[in-house]
C-alpha positions as a printed NumPy array, in Angstrom:
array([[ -0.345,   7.757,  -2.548],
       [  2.827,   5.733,  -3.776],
       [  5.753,   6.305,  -5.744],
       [  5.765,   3.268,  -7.216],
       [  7.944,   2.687, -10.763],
       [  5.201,   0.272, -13.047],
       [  6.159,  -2.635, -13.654],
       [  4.836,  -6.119, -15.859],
       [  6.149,  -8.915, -16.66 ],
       [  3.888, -12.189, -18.508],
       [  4.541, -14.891, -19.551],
       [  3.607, -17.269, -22.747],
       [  4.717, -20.974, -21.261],
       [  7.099, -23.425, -19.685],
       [  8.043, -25.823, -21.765],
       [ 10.122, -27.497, -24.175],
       [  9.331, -24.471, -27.162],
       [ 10.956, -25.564, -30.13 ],
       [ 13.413, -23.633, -32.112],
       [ 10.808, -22.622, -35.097],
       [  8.082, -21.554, -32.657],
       [ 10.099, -19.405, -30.64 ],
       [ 10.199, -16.183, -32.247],
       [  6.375, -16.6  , -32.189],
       [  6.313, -16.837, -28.485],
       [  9.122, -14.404, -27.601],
       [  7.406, -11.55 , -30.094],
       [  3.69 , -12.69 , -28.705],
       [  4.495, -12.011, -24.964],
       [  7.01 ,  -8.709, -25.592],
       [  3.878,  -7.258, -27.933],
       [  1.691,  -8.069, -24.677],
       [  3.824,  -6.428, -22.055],
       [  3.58 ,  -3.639, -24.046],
       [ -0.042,  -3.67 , -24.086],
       [ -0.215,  -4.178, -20.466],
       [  2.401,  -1.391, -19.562],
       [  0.649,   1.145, -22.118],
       [ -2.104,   1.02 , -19.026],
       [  0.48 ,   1.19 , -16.291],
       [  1.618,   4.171, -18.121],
       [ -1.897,   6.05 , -18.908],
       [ -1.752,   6.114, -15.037],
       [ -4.471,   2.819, -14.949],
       [ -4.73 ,   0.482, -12.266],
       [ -2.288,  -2.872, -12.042],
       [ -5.665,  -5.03 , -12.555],
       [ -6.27 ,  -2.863, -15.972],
       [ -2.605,  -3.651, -17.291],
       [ -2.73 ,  -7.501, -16.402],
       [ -6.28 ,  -7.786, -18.567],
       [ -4.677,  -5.868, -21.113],
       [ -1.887,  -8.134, -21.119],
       [ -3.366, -11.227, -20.766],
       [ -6.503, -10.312, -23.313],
       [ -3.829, -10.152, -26.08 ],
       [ -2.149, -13.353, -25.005],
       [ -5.636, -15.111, -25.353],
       [ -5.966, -13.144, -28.782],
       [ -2.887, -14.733, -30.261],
       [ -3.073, -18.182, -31.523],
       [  0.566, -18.763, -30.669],
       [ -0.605, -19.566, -27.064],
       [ -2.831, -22.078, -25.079],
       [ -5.435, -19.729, -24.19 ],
       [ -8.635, -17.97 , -25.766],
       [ -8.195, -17.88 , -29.427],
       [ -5.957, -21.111, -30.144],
       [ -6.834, -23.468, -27.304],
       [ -5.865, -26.975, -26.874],
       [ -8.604, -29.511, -27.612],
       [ -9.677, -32.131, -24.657],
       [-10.697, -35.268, -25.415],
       [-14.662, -33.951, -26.224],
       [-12.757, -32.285, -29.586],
       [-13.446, -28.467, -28.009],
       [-11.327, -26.504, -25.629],
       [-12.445, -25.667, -21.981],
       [-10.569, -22.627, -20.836],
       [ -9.958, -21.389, -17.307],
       [ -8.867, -17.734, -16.358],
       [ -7.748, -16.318, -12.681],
       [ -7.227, -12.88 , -11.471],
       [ -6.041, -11.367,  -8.605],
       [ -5.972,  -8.001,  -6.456],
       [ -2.927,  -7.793,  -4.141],
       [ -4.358,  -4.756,  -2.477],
       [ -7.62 ,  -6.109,  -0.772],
       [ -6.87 , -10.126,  -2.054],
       [ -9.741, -10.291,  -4.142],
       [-10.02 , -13.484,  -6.792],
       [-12.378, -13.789,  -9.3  ],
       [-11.492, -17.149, -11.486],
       [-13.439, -19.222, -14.223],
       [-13.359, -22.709, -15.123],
       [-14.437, -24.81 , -18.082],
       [-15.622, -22.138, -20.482],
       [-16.312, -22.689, -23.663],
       [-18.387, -20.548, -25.303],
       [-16.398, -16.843, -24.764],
       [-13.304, -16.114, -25.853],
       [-11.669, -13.719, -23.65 ],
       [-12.233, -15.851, -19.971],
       [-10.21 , -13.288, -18.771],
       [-12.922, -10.913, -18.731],
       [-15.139, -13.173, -17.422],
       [-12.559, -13.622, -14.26 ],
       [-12.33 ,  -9.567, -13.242],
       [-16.369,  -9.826, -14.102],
       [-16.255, -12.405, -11.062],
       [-13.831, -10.627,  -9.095],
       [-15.484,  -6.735,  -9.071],
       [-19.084,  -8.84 ,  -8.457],
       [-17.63 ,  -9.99 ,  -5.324],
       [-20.509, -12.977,  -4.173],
       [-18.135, -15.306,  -5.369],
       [-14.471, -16.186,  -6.107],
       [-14.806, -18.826,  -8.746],
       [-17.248, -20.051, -11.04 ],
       [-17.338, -23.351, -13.429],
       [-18.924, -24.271, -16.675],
       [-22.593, -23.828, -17.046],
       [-22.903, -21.735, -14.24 ],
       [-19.925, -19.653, -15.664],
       [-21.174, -19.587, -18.757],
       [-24.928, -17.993, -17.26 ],
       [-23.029, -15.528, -14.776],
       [-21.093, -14.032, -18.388],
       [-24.794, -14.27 , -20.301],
       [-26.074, -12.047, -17.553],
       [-23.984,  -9.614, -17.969],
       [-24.042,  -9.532, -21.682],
       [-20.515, -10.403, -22.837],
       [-20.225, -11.372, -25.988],
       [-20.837, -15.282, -27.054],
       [-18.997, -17.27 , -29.694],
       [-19.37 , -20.966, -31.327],
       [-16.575, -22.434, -29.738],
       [-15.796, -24.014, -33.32 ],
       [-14.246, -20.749, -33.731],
       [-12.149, -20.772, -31.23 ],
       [-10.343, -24.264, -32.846],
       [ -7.108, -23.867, -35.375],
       [ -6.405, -26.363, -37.447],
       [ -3.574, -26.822, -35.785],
       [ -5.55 , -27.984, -32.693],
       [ -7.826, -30.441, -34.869],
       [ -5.132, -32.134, -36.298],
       [ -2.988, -32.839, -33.   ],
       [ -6.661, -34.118, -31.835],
       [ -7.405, -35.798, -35.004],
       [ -3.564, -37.95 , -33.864],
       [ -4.471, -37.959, -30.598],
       [ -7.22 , -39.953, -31.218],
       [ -5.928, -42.171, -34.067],
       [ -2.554, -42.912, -32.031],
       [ -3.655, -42.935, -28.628],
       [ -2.381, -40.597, -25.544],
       [ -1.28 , -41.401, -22.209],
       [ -0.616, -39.338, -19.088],
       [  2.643, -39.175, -19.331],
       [  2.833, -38.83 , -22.886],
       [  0.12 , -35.597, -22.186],
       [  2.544, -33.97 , -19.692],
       [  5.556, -33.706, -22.082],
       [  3.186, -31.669, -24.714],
       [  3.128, -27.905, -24.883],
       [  1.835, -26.334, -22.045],
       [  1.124, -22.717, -22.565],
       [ -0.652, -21.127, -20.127],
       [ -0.417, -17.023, -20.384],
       [ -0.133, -14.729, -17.79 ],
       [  0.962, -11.537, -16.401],
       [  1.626,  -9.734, -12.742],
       [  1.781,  -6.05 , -12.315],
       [  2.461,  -2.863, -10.234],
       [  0.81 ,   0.089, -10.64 ],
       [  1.655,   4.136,  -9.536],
       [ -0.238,   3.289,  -6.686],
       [  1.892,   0.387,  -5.366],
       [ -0.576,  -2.363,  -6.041],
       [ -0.265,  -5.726,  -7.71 ],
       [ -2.401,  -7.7  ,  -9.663],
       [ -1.863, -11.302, -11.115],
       [ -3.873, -13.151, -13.799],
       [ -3.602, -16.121, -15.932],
       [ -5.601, -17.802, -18.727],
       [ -5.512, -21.108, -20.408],
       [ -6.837, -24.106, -22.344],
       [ -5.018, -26.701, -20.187],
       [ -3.868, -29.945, -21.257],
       [ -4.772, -31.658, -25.017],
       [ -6.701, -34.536, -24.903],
       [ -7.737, -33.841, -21.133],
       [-10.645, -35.476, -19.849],
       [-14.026, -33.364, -19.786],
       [-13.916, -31.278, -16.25 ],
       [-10.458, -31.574, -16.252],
       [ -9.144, -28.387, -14.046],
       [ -5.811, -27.18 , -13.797],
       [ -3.551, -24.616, -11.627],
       [ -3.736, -22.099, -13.73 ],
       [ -7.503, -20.447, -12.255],
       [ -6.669, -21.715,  -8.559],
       [ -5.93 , -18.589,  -6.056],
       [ -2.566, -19.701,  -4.587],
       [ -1.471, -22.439,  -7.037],
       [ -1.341, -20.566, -10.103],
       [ -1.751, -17.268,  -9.133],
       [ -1.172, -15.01 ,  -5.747],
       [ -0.591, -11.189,  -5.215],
       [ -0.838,  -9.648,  -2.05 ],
       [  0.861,  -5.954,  -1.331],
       [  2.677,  -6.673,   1.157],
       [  4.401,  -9.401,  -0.313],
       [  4.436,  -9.462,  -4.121],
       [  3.003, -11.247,  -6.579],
       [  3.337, -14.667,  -8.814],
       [  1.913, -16.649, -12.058],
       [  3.217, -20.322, -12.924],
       [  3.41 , -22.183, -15.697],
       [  3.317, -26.008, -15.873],
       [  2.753, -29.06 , -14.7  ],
       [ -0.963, -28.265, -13.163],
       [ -1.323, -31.283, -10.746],
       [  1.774, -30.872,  -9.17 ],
       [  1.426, -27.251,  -8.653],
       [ -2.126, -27.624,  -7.13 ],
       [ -0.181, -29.662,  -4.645],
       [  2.113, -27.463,  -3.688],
       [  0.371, -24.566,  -3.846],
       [  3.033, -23.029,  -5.861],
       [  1.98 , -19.123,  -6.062],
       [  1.338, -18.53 ,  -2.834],
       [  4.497, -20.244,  -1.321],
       [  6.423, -18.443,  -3.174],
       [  5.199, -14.992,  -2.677],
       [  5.335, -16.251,   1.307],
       [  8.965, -16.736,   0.83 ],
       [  9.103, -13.038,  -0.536],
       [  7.355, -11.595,   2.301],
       [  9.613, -13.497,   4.685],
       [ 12.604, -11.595,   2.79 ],
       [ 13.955, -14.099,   0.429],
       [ 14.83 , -12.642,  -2.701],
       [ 13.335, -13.352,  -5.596],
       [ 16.185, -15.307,  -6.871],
       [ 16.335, -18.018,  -3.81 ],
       [ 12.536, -17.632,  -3.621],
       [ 12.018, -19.596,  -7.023],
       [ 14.808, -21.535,  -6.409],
       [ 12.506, -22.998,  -3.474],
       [  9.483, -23.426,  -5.314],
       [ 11.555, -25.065,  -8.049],
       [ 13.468, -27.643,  -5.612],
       [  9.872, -28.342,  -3.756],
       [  8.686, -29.961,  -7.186],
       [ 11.618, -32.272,  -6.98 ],
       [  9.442, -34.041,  -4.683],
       [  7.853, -35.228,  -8.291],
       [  9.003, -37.081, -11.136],
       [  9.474, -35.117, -13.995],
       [  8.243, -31.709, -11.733],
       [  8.779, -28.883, -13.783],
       [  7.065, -25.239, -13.924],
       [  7.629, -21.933, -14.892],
       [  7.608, -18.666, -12.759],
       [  7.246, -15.102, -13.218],
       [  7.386, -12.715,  -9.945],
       [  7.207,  -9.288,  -9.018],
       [  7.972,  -7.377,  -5.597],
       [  6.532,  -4.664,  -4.393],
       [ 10.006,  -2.324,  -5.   ],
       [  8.895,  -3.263,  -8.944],
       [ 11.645,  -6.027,  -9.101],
       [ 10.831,  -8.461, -11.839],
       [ 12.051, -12.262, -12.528],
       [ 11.002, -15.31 , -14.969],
       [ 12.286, -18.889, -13.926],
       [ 12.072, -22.026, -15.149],
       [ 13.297, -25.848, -15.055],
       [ 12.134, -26.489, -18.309],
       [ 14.329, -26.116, -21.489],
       [ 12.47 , -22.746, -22.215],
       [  9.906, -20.184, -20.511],
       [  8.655, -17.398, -23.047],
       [  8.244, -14.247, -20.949],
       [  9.141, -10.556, -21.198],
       [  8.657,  -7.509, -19.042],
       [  8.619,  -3.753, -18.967],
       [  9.344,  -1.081, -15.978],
       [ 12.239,   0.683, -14.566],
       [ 14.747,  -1.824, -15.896],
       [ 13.438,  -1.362, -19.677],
       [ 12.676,  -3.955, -21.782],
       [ 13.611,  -7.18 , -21.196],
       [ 12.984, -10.661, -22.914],
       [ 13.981, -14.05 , -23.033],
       [ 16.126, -15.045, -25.444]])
């Protein structure tokens, strides 16, 4: 039995958040931590907090996942969700929902069933039927916020590059339990105006996402295609288990997606000790965690 302190920290997105929608963000993510750390506190398990964390994140519209989702080019969002256990390296991930709007769930759902590690649209979509979670129109998963970027999207046309300067607002949390294990999850509707299939880091065990005990644990943020090719997550909690600190362990990561124009990401990490961090190259990361340190935010 550890002695471990809890510990969260999530995060809401990497990018360039503009002044009037960042007290959205900052108050979105510190009202999640909270929700996740409620469960580290009831004496529930690391994998518990992170859904907690990350369910409320999908909940809010301010963010790119469940409720609120970007549109791709099809005019409906197609969300992916990843979740990890550092303690035996389980993965349970979805890709291309659209029809349930917690894919979260659907991801620890995978995970605890343990014949598979990730699952993608239709065949998703049957694996959640089966087990009776709740369906939705994915009309109701739209804002009007979303139709009307599409709605310009359309009318004015949208180019890679022009796609990869837009918000980007995956959510996601990492956590330590009393017991000394970590869990990592994210959640997101991807890019706007991607092309039908499209899959980003966010779901991908290693890219996105890693936690292992021994080592710590990691969500990104970002540029998806260029952390798929690093294989962002998992190098960095590598670095941690060789002894870097967290500090010159992000630095790393960061400097490896120098080998890309325009590489940028977003990274929140957590040791096993219950140290937390959030960086970023991007003009702003919302994030915000809770454990022995307090409360802490981004500002």
């Amino acid at each position: 039995m550890s002695d471990a302190e809890p510990a969260i920290i999530v995060h809401g997105g990497a990018w360039n958040i503009p002044d009037e929608a960042w007290p959205p963000h900052r108050e979105g993510c510190l009202a999640a931590v909270r929700a996740g750390y409620a469960e580290l506190a009831r004496g529930a398990s690391a994998l518990d907090a992170v859904i907690a964390a990350v369910r409320f994140l999908e909940d809010d519209p301010t963010f790119d996942a469940g409720f609120g989702s970007v549109l791709g080019r099809d005019g409906y969002p197609e969300m992916d969700a990843g979740l990890m256990d550092g303690a035996g390296l389980r993965f349970g991930g979805v890709v291309g929902v659209r029809r349930f709007a917690n894919p979260v769930l659907l991801a620890r759902a995978v995970l605890e069933d343990g014949s598979h590690c990730l699952l993608s649209g239709e065949g998703a979509e049957l694996f959640a039927r089966e087990r009776c979670f709740p369906e939705c129109d994915p009309e109701s998963l739209i804002l009007d916020r979303e139709r009307e970027n599409w709605e310009r999207y359309r009318r004015e046309g949208f180019d890679l590059a022009e796609k990869f300067r837009r918000p980007r607002e995956t959510a996601g949390a990492v956590a330590l339990d009393s017991r000394g294990d970590l869990a990592a999850g994210n959640s997101t509707g991807g890019v706007s105006f991607k092309h039908p299939g499209r899959v980003g880091d966010s779901a991908l065990p290693g890219c996105g996402l890693y936690a292992d005990n021994r080592s710590g644990a990691c969500c990104c943020s970002g540029w998806g295609e260029q952390i798929m090719r690093l294989v962002l997550a998992k190098g960095v909690v590598d670095d941690l288990g060789r002894g870097l600190t967290v500090g010159k362990a992000a630095d790393a990561a960061l400097a490896r997606l120098g080998r890309f124009e325009g590489g940028r990401a977003g990274l929140i990490l957590l040791t096993p000790a219950g140290e937390t961090a959030a960086f970023h190259n991007t003009p702003r990361m919302a994030w915000a965690s809770l454990g022995p340190r307090g409360e802490q935010a981004a500002e």
